[in-house]
C-alpha positions as CSV (number, residue, x, y, z in Angstrom):
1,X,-140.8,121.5,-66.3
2,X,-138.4,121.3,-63.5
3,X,-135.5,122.2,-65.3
4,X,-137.4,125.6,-66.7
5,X,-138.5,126.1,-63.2
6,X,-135.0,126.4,-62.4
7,X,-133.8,128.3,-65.1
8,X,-136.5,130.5,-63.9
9,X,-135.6,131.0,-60.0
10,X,-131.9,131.5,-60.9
11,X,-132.8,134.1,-63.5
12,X,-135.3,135.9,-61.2
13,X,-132.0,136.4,-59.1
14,X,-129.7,137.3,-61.5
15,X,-132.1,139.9,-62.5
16,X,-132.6,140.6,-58.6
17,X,-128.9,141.2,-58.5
18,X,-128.2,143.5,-61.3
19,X,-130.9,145.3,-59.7
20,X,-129.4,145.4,-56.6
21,X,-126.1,146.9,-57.8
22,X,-127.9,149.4,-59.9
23,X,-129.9,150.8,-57.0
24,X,-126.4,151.0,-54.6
25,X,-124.3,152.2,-57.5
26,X,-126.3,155.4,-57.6
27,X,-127.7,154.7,-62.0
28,X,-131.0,154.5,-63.2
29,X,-131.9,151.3,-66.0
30,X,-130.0,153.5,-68.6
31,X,-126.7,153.7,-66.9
32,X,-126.9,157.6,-66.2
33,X,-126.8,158.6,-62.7
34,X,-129.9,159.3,-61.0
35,X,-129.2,160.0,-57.7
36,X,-127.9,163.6,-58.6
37,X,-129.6,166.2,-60.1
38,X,-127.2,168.4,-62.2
39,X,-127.7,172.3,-63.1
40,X,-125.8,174.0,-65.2
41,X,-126.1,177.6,-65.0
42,X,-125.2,181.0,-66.9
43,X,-125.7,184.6,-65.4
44,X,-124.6,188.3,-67.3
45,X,-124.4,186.7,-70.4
46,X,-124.9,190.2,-72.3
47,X,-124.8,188.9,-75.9
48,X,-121.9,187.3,-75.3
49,X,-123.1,184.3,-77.9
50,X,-119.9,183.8,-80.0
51,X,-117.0,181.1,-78.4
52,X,-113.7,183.2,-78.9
53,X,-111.4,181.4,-77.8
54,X,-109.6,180.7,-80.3
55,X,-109.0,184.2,-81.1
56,X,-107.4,185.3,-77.8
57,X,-110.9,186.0,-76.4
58,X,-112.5,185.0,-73.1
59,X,-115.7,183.9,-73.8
60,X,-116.1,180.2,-74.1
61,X,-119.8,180.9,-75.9
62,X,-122.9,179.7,-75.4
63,X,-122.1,176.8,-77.5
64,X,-119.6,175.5,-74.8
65,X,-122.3,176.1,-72.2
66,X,-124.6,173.8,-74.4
67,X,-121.7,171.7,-74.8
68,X,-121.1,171.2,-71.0
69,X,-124.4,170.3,-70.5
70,X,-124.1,167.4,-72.8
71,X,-121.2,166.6,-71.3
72,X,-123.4,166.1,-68.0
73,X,-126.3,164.3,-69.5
74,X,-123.9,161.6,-70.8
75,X,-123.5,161.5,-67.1
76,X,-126.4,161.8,-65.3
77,X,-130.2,161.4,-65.5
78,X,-131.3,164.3,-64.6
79,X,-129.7,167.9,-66.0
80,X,-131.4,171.4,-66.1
81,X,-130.3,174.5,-67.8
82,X,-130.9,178.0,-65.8
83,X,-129.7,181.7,-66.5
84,X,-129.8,184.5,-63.4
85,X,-130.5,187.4,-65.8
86,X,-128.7,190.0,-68.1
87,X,-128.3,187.8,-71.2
88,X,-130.8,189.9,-74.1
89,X,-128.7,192.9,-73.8
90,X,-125.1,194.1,-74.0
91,X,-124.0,193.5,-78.1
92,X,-125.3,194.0,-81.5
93,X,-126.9,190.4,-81.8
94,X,-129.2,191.6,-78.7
95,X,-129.6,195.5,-80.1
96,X,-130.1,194.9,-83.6
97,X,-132.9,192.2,-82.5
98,X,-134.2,193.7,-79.7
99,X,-133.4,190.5,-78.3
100,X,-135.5,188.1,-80.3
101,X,-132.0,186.5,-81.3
102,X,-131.0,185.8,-78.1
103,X,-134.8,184.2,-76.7
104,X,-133.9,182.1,-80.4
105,X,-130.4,180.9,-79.2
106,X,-131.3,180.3,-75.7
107,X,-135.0,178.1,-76.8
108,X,-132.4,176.1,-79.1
109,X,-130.5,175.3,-76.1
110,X,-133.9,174.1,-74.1
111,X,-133.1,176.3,-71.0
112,X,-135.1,175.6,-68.1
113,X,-135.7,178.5,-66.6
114,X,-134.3,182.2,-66.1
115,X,-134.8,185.0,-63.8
116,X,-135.2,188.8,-64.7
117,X,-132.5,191.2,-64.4
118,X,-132.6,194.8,-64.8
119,X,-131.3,194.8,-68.2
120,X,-134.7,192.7,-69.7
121,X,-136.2,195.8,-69.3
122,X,-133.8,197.6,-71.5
123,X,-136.0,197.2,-74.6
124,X,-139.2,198.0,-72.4
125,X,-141.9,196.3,-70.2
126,X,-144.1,195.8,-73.5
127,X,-140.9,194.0,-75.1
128,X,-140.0,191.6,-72.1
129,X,-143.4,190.8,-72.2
130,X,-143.1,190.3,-75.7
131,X,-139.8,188.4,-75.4
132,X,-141.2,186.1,-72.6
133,X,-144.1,185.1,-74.5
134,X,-141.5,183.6,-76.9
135,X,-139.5,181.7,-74.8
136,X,-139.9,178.2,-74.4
137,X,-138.8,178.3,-70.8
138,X,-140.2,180.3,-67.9
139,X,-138.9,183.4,-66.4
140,X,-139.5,183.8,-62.9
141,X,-139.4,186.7,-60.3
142,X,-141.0,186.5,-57.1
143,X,-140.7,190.9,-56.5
144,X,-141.4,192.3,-60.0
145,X,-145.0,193.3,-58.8
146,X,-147.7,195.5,-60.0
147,X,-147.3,198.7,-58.0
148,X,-151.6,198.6,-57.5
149,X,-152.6,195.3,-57.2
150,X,-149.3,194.4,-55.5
151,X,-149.7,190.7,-57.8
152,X,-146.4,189.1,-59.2
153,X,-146.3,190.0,-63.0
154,X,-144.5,186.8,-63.7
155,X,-144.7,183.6,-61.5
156,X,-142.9,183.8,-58.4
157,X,-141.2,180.5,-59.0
158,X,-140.6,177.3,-60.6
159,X,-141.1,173.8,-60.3
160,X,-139.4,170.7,-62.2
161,X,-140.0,166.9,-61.3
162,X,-137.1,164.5,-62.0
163,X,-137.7,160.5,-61.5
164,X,-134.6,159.5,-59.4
165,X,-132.7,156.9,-56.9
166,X,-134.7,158.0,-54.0
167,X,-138.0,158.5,-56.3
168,X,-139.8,161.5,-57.8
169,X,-138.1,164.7,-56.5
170,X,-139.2,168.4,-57.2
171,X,-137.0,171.2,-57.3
172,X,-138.3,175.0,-57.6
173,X,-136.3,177.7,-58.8
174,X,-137.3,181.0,-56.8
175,X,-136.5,184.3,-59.1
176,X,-135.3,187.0,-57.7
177,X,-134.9,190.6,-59.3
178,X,-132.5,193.2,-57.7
179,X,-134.6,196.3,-56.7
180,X,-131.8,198.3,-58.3
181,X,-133.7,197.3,-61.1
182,X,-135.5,201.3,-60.6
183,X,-132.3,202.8,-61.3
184,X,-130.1,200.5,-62.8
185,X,-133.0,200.0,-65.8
186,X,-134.1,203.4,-67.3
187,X,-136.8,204.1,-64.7
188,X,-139.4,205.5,-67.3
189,X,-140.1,202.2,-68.2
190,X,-141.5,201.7,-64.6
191,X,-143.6,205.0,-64.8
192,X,-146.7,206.9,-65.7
193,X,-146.9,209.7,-67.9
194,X,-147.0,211.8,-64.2
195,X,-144.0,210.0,-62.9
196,X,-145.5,207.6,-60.5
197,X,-144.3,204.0,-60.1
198,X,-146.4,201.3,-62.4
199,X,-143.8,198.6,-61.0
200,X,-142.3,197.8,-57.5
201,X,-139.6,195.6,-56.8
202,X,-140.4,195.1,-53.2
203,X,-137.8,197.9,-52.0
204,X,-137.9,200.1,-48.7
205,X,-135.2,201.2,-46.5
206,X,-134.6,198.2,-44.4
207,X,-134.6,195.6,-46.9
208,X,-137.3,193.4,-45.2
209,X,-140.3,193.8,-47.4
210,X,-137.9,192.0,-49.9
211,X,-136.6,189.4,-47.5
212,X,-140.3,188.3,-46.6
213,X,-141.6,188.3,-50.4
214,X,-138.5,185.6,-51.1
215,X,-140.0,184.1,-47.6
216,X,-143.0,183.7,-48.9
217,X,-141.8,182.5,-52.4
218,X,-139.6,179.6,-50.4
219,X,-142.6,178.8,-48.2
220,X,-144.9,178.2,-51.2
221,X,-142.6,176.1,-53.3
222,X,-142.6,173.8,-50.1
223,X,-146.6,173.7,-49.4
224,X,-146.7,172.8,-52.8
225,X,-144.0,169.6,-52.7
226,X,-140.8,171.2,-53.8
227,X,-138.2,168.9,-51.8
228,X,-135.2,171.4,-53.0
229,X,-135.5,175.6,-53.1
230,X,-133.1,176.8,-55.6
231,X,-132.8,180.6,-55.2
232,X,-132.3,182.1,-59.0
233,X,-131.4,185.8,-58.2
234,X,-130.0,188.6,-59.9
235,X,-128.8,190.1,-56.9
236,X,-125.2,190.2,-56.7
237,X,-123.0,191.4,-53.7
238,X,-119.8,193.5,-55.1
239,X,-121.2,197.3,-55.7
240,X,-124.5,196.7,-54.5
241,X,-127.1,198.3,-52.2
242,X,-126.1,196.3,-49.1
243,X,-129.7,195.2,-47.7
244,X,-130.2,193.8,-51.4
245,X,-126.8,191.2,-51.9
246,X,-127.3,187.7,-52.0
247,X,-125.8,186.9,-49.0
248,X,-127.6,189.3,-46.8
249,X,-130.8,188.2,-48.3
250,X,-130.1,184.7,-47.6
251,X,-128.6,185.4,-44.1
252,X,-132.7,186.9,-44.0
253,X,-134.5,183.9,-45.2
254,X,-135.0,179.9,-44.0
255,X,-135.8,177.0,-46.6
256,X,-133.5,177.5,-49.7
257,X,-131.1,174.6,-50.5
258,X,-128.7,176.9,-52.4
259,X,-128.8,180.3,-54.6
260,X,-127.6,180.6,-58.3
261,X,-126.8,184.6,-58.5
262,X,-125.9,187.2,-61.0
263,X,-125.9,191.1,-61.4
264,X,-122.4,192.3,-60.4
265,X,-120.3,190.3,-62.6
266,X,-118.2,188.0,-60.0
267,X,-116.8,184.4,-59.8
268,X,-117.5,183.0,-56.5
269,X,-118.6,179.7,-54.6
270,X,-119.5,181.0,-51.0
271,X,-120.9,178.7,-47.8
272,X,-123.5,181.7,-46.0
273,X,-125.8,180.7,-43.1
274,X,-129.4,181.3,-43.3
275,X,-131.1,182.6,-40.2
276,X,-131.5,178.8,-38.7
277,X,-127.5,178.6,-39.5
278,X,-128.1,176.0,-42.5
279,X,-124.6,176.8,-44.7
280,X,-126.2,178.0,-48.3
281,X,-124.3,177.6,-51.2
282,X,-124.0,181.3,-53.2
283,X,-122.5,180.8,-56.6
284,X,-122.3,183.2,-59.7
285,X,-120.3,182.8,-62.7
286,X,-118.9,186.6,-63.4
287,X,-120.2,187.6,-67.2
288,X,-120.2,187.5,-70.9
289,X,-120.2,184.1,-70.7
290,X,-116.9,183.2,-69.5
291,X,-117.6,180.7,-67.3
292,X,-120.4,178.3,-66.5
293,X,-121.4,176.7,-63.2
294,X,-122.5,173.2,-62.6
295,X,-124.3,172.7,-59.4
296,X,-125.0,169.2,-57.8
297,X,-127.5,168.5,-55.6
298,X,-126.6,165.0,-54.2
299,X,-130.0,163.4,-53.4
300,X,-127.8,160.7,-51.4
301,X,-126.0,163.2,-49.0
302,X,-128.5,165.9,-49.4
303,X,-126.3,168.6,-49.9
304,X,-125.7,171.2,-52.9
305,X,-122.3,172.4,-53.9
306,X,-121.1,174.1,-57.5
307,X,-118.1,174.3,-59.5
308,X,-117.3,177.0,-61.9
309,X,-116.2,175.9,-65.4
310,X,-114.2,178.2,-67.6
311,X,-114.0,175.5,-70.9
312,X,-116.1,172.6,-71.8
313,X,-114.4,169.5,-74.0
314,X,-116.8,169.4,-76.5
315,X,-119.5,172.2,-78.2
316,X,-122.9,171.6,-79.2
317,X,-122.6,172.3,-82.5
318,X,-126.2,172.5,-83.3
319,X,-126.1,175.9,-81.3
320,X,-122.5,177.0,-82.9
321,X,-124.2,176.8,-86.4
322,X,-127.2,178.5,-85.0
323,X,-125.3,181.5,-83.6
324,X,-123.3,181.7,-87.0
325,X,-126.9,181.7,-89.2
326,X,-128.0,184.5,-87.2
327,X,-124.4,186.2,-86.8
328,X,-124.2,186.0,-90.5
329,X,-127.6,187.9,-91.4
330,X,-125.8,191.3,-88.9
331,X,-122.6,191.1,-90.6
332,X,-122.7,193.2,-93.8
333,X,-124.0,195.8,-91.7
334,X,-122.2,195.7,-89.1
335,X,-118.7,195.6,-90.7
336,X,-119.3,198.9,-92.4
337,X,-116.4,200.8,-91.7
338,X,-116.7,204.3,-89.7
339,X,-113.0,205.1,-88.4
340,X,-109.6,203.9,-87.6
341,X,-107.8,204.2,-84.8
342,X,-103.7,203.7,-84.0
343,X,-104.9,203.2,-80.5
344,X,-106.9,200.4,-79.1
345,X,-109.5,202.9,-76.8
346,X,-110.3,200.9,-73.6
347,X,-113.4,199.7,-71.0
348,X,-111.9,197.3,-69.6
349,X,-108.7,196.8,-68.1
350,X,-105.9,193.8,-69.1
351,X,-108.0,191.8,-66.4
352,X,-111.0,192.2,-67.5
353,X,-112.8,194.3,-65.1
354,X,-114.7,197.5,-66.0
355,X,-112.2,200.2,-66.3
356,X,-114.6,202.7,-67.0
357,X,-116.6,202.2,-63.7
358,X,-113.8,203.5,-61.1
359,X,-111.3,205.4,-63.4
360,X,-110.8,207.7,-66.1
361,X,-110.0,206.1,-70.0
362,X,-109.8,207.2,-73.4
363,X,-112.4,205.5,-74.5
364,X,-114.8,207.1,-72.0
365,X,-113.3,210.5,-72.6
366,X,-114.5,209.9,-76.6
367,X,-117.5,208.8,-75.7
368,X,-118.2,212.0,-73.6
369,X,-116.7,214.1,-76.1
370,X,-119.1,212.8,-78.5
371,X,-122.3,215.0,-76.4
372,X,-120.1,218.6,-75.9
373,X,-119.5,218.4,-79.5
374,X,-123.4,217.7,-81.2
375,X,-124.7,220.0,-78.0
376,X,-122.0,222.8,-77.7
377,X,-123.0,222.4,-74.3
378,X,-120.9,223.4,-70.9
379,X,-119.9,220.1,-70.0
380,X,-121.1,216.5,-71.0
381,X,-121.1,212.8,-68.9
382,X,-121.4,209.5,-69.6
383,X,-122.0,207.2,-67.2
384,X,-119.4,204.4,-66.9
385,X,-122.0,201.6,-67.4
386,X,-123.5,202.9,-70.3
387,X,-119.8,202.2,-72.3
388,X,-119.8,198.2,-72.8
389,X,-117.0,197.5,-74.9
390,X,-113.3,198.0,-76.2
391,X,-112.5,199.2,-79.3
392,X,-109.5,197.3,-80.8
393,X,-107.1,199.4,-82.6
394,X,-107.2,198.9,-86.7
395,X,-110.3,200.0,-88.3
396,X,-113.7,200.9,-86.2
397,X,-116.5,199.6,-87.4
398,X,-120.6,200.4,-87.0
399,X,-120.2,196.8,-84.5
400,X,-117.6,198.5,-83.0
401,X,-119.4,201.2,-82.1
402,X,-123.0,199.6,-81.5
403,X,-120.9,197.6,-78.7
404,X,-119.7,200.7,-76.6
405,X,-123.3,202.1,-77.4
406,X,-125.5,199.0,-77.1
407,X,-128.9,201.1,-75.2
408,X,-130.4,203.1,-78.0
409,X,-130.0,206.0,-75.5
410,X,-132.0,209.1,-76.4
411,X,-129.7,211.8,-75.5
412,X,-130.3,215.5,-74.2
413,X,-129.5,218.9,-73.1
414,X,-130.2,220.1,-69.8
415,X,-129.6,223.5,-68.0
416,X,-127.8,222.1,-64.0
417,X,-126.7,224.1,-61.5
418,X,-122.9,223.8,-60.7
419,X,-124.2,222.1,-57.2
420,X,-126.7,219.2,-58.8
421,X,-123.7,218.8,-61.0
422,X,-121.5,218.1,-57.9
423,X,-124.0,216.1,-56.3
424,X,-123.6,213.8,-59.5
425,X,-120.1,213.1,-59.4
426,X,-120.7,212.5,-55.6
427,X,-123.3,210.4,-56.3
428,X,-121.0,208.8,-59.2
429,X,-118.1,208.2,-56.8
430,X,-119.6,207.0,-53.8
431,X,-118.8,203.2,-54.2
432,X,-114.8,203.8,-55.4
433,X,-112.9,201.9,-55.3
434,X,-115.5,199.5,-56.1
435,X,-116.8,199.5,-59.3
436,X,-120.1,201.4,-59.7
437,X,-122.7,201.8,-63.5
438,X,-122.6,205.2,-62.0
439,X,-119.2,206.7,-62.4
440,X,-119.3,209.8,-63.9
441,X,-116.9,210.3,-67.1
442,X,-116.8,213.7,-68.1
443,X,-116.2,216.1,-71.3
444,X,-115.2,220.1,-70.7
445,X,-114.9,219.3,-66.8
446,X,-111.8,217.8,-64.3
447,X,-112.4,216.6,-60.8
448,X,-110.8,214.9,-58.2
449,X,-111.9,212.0,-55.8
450,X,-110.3,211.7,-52.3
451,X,-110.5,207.9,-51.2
452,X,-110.2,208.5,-47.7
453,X,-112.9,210.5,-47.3
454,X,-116.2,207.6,-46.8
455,X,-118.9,208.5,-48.6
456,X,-121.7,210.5,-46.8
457,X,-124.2,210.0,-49.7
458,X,-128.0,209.3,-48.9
459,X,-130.1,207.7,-51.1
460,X,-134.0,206.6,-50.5
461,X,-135.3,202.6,-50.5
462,X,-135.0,202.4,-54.3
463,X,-131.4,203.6,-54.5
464,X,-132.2,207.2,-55.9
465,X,-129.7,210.0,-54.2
466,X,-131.5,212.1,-51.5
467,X,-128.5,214.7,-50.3
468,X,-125.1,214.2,-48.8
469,X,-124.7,214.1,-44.7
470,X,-121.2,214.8,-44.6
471,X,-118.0,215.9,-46.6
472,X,-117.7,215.6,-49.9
473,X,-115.5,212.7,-51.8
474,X,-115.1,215.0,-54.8
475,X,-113.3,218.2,-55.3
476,X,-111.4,220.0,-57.4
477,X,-113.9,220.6,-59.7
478,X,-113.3,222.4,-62.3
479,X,-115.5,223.5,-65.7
480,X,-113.6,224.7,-69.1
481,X,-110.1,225.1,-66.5
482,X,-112.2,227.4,-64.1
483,X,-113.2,226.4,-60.6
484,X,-117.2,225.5,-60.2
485,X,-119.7,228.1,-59.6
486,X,-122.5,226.0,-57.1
487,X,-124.9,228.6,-57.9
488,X,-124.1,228.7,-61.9
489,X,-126.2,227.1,-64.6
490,X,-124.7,225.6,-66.3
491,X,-125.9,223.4,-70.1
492,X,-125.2,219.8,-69.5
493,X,-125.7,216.8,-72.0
494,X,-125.6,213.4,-71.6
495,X,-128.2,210.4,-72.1
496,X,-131.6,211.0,-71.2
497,X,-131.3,208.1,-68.8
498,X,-129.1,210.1,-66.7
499,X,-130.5,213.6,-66.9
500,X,-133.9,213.0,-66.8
501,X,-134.7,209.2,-66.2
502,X,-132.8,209.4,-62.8
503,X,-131.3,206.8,-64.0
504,X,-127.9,204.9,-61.7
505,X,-130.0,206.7,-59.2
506,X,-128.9,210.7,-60.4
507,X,-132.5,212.4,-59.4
508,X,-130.8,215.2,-58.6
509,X,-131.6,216.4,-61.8
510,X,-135.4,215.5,-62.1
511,X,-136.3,219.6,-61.7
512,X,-134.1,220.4,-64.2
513,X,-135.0,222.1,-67.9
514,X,-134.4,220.1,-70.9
515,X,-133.2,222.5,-73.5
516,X,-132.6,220.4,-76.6
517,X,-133.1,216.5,-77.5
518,X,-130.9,214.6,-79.7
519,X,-130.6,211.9,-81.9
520,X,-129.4,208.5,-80.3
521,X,-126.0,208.2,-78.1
522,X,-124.8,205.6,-80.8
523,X,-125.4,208.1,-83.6
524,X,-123.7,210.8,-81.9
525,X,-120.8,208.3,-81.4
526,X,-120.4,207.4,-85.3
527,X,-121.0,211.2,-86.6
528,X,-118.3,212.4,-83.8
529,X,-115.9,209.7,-85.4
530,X,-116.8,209.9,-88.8
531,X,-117.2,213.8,-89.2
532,X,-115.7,215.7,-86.8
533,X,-112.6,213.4,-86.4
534,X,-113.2,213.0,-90.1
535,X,-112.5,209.2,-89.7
536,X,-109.5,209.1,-87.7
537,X,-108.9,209.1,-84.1
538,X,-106.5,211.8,-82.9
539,X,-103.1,211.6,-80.4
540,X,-105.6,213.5,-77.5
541,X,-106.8,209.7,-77.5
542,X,-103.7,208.1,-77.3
543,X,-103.3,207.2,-73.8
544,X,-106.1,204.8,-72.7
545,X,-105.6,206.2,-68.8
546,X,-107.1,209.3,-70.6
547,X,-105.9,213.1,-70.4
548,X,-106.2,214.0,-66.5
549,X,-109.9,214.4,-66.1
550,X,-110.0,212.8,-63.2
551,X,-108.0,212.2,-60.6
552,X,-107.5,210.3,-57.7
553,X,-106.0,211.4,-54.6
């Protein structure tokens, strides 16, 4: 007895010990660290599904993101899985689905929770609705209200409980949508058969009503025992309405711990004070999936930094042979062959950023080309964010196409006078040289941009233009080689989101008459390639800084 009584006290304190050291080393009774919580995050994901890096691509694939997550939880304890927005939309996986591949992929992955961004709507309200409702995670926005009842239509936030070092700690994840969700979204969706707004995203002309909805979305989470705020946004700062970035909202607000952003397609880790001067991490991982971040909140210092990860050293390949069951079902149809081309016909430029939002390209002077030949019309324009992919030269196929197409546009002819079609290259020019949805690429018309002049435009609380207070940035305006007539008509034809949705904010044209509806833009895309280029694109396409249409001075 006295021997096992001694056995007993020693082992009590070897146990003791081991305890001990497991406590001060930071890891739970499984070995994984538990006095971090990990979250890996995505934003502007934009069907970007497919790892291609082995084929000279960019996108390390939502099977690396998987893949670095696993990486973490053979780490640590705790790990969570969050996207800022944009991911249903923006390829043939998302189109041909109407995102129901996507929701599919991203439930596989067990995501914990994503925010809205304006491309959800794309499909429609009923669809996102539709989409949510099959989601295994939340989505959360704390300013997508009924316009009436002025009552979040999803919840406001968030709130996950991990069992750590320190004991149970709850972290909330605030959404966020940007209010240029009203222009940047086809804002029919958001209407009545009148025109008036079903839908607000907390705009106005100061910014405030926004700033005090997050407010009030912070102070919530904390009344209800959420030890960390974890602002998920899709916001973005480069291009956007300046009371609506993420780090003038946060500069407006008290009680976040960090903010995971999204919407204008930028790598950055940024320190920016709150009101009470607390540093708040910012981070977003640009788009189409070519980076991930991996934020830390260290329980133990209690602070929250990120890193931005552009490979992962292993894949999940559960989700790589998920995303190659469902490629495989799109690709007999979408490797039917439309066209060839000697020329590869460029969005981008070699860097990757949008070409077609700040300059002129061949690929956006096709695309325009493809309304001013169905229509006959005067002139036609494509917005630069409507275009969303290069074409590789070789053979064009109906993926090809449904890339630089992805919307299901309806597209339109409208009678404009020559001076509400200057107000929309105004409008369309008003951020150069930053990169702007709204840049106006044009068929049958030329204009210039002078960069020194700063842009007088006016727009009201939801971004929609309202006149311009000053000199104009754009001149030179010319239509068929002839200078502009203001007080013309002229027939214009485009996508109905531009030219009578208001959409990228162009309400100038919102009195104008529509004169003739068309099929879809992507249809007028492949018969423009297929039967008026009879299959092959011609020299006049050649150079992928265009033909002159526009120029910058």
């Amino acid at each position: 007895m006295e021997i096992k009584t001694m056995f007993g006290a020693i082992g009590k304190t070897l146990i003791f010990m081991n305890l001990l050291l497991v406590c001060l080393s930071g890891c739970s009774h499984s070995g994984l660290d538990d006095s971090k919580i990990i979250i890996v995050h995505t934003n502007d994901v934009h069907c970007a599904i497919e790892n291609n890096l082995d084929k000279k691509g960019v996108a390390i694939g939502y099977e690396s993101v998987a893949g670095v997550r696993k990486q973490m939880q053979k780490r640590y304890k705790n790990v969570a899985l969050a996207d800022a927005g944009d991911h249903i939309q923006g390829g043939s996986v998302g189109t041909l689905s109407k995102g129901a591949d996507i929701i599919a992929i991203m439930n596989a992955m067990n995501f914990t929770v994503s925010t809205i961004g304006n491309h959800e709507f794309d499909y429609g309200v009923a669809r996102l609705n539709e989409l949510a409702a099959m989601a295994s995670y939340p989505y959360v926005s704390c300013n997508y209200i009924d316009a009436l009842t002025k009552k979040c239509l999803f919840a406001p936030y968030h709130i996950e409980s991990y069992q750590t070092s320190v004991g149970e700690v709850r972290v909330s994840f605030v959404g966020i949508t940007t209010p240029e969700s009203l222009i940047k979204a086809n804002p029919v969706y958001f209407q009545d058969a009148n025109g008036d707004f079903l839908y607000s995203f907390c705009q106005d002309e100061t910014g405030e009503l926004l700033y005090s909805t997050v407010q009030n979305a912070i102070d919530a989470s904390r009344e209800e025992g959420a030890d960390y705020v974890i602002l998920l946004g899709h916001v973005g700062q480069n291009g956007v309405i300046q009371r609506y970035r993420s780090d003038v909202i946060t500069a407006h607000i008290s009680g976040a711990d960090a903010f995971i952003d999204g919407h204008s397609h930028q790598e950055y880790v940024q320190h920016v004070k709150d009101k009470t001067g607390k540093p708040i991490t910012i981070a977003q991982v640009g788009s189409y999936n070519k980076a991930v971040g991996v934020m830390t909140i260290d329980l133990q210092a209690k602070t929250v930094e990120d890193e931005i990860l552009h490979s992962s050293e292993e894949i999940d390949q559960g989700i790589h042979d998920k995303i190659a069951d469902i490629e495989s079902h799109l690709d007999e149809k979408l490797s039917v062959k439309i066209g060839h081309s000697d020329y590869a016909l460029r969005a981008r430029k070699d860097d990757g950023t949008w070409k077609v939002r700040s300059e002129e390209s061949n690929l956006a002077n096709l695309a325009a080309d493809c309304f001013t030949s169905y229509f006959h019309s005067d002139i036609g324009i494509v917005s630069g964010g409507s275009i969303r992919s290069d074409v590789k030269a070789g053979d064009i196929t109906y993926n090809d196409a449904l890339s630089v197409f992805p919307f299901d546009n309806d597209t339109v002819m409208i009678e404009a006078t020559g001076q509400q079609i200057k107000d929309c290259l105004e409008m369309g020019a008003k951020n150069y040289p930053a990169f702007s949805g709204g840049f106006v690429q044009p068929s049958s018309l030329t204009y210039a941009i002078d960069s020194a002049i700063p842009t007088s435009v006016v727009t009201d609380d939801s971004g929609a233009f309202v006149r311009v207070d000053g000199q104009y940035r754009v001149k030179d305006i010319k239509i068929g080689g002839e200078d502009i007539d203001l007080e013309k008509t002229y027939t214009v034809s485009g996508c109905n989101f531009t030219l009578c949705n208001g959409g990228d904010g162009m309400s100038m044209f919102s009195s104008c008459e529509t004169k003739m509806i068309g099929p879809k833009d992507l249809q007028l895309l492949i018969t423009y390639i297929k039967d008026t280029l009879q299959g092959e694109i011609p020299t006049k396409y050649g150079n992928e800084n265009g033909e002159g249409r526009i120029t910058i001075l």
